[in-house]
C-alpha positions as CSV (number, residue, x, y, z in Angstrom):
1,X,-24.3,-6.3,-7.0
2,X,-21.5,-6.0,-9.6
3,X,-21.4,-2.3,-9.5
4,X,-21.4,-2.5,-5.6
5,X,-18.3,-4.8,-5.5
6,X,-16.3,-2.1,-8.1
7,X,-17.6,0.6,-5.9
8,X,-16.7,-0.8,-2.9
9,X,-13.0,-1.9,-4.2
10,X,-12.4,1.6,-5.8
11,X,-13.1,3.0,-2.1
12,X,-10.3,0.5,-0.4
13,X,-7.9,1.1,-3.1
14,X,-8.4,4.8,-2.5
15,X,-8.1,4.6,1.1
16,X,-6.3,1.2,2.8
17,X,-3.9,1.2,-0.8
18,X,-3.1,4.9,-1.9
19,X,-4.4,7.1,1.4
20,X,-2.6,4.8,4.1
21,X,0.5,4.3,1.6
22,X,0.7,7.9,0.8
23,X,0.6,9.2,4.4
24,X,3.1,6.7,5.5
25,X,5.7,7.6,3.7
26,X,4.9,11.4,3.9
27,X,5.2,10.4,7.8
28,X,8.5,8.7,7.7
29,X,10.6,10.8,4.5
30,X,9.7,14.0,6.0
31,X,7.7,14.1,9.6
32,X,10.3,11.9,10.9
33,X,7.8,9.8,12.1
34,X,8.3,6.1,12.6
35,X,6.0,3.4,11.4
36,X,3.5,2.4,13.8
37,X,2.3,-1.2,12.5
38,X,4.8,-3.7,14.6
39,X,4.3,-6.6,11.9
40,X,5.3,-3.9,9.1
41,X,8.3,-2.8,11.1
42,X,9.8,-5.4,11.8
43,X,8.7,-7.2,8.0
44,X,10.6,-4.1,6.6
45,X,13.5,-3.9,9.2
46,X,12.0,-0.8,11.1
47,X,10.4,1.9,8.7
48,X,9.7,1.1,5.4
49,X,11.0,2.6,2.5
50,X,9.0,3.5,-0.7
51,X,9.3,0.1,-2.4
52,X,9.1,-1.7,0.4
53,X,6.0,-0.3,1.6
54,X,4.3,-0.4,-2.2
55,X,5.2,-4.2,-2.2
56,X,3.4,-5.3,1.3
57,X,0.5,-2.6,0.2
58,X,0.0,-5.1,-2.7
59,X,0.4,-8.3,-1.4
60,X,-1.9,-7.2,1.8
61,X,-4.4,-6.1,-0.8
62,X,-4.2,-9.4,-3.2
63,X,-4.7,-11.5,0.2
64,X,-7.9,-9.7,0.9
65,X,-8.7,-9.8,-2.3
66,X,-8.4,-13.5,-2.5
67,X,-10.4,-13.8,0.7
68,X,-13.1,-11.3,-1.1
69,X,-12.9,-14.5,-3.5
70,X,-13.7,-17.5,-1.4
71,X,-16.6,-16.3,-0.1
72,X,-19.8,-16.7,-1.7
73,X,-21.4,-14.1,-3.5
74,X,-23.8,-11.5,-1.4
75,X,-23.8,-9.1,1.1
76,X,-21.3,-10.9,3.4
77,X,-18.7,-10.6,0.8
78,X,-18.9,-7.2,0.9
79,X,-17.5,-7.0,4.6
80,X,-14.1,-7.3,3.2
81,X,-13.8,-3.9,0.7
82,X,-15.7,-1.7,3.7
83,X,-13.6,-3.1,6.3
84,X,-10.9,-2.0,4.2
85,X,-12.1,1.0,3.3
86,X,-12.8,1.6,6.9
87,X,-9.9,1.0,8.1
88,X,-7.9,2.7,5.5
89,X,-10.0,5.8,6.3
90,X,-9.3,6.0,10.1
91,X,-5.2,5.0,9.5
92,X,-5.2,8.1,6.8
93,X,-7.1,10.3,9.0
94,X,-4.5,9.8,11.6
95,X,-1.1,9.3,9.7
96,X,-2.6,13.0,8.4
97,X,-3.1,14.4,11.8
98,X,0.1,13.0,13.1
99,X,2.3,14.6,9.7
100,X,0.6,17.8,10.7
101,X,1.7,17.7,14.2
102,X,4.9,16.8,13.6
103,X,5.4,19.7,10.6
């Protein structure tokens, strides 16, 4: 199960940490496209910059790590990486398609 849970981390990192971050602030430094997430808006005083962005990335991560945590080992603690990675792959996909639109 080990190698699962490192499997399924390395997937959310990849796609909720660097794809979502990544496309973000492609979308907003050079699409002119503002920040769609309400909470992160107004967290970050409208878009977010860089930093800004890198910092609630981690902190959002560490809290679903810490709930990863809590729960007992097994197949149920798995829902948290793939819902992750899930829905880091769909907010990529469409931060990508949105970017390309607007380029």
């Amino acid at each position: 199960m080990a190698s699962l849970d490192a499997i399924s981390w390395g997937a959310a990192a990849l796609t909720y940490g660097l794809g979502d971050y990544v496309t973000t602030v492609l979308g907003v430094r050079t699409a002119g496209v503002q920040e769609g997430n309400p909470i992160v808006r107004r967290i970050s005083g409208g878009d977010p910059g860089p930093g800004s962005f890198a910092v609630l990335k981690l902190v959002s991560v560490a809290l679903f790590f810490a709930t990863y945590w809590v729960l007992r080992p097994g197949v149920a603690r798995l829902v948290v990486p793939i819902s992750l990675t899930l829905l880091g792959s769909v907010v990529t996909v469409r931060n990508a398609r949105i970017i390309r639109r607007r380029t």
